[in-house]
C-alpha positions, 0 to 999 in steps of 0.5 A, a space after each residue: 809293834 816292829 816287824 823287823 830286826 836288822 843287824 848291820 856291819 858297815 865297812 867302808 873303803 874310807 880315803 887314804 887307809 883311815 881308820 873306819 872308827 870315825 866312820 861307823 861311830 858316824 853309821 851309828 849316829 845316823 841309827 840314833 837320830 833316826 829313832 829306832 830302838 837299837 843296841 851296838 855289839 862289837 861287830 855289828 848294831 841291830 836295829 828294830 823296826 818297820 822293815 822298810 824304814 829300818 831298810 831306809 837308814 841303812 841307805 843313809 847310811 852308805 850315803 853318808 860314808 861317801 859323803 865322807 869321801 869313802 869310795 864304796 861301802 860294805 853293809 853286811 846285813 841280816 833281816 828278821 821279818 815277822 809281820 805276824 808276830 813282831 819282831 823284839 830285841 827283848 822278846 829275843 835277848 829275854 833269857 840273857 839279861 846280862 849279854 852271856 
């Protein structure tokens, strides 16, 4: 059972004023093949897991954006930690089926 929910919005400074699509659908990839159950909304992607599993693709992810050539990057991050209950996209999205 996962304990943790994070939700991640990745700002990269990318090189030259790029446009940081390429960047994020790159985040995004990174999140995927990490395995975790995830779902991507327009300003952020929640991930769902160990905690600090979920802390450890965060990290790749700031460090594929400077492999990318970015010279910093933003992560803004919320956490929802609950060892003794679990934590669950599902559990938490059960009443809006349809996103609304």
């Amino acid at each position: 059972m996962a304990n943790a929910l994070v939700s991640i919005q990745i700002l990269p400074a990318t090189p030259g004023g790029e446009s940081v699509i390429p960047y994020v659908d790159r985040a995004i990839e990174i999140i995927k093949a990490s395995g975790v159950p995830y779902r991507v909304a327009p300003l952020e992607t929640t991930m769902e897991g160990e905690l600090s599993h979920l802390l450890g693709v965060v990290q790749s992810m700031s460090e594929a954006m400077t492999e990318m050539g970015c010279p910093s990057v933003i992560s803004q991050i919320k956490i929802y930690y609950n060892p003794a209950n679990g934590a669950s996209m599902g559990r938490l999205l059960e009443k809006y089926p349809d996103g609304q």
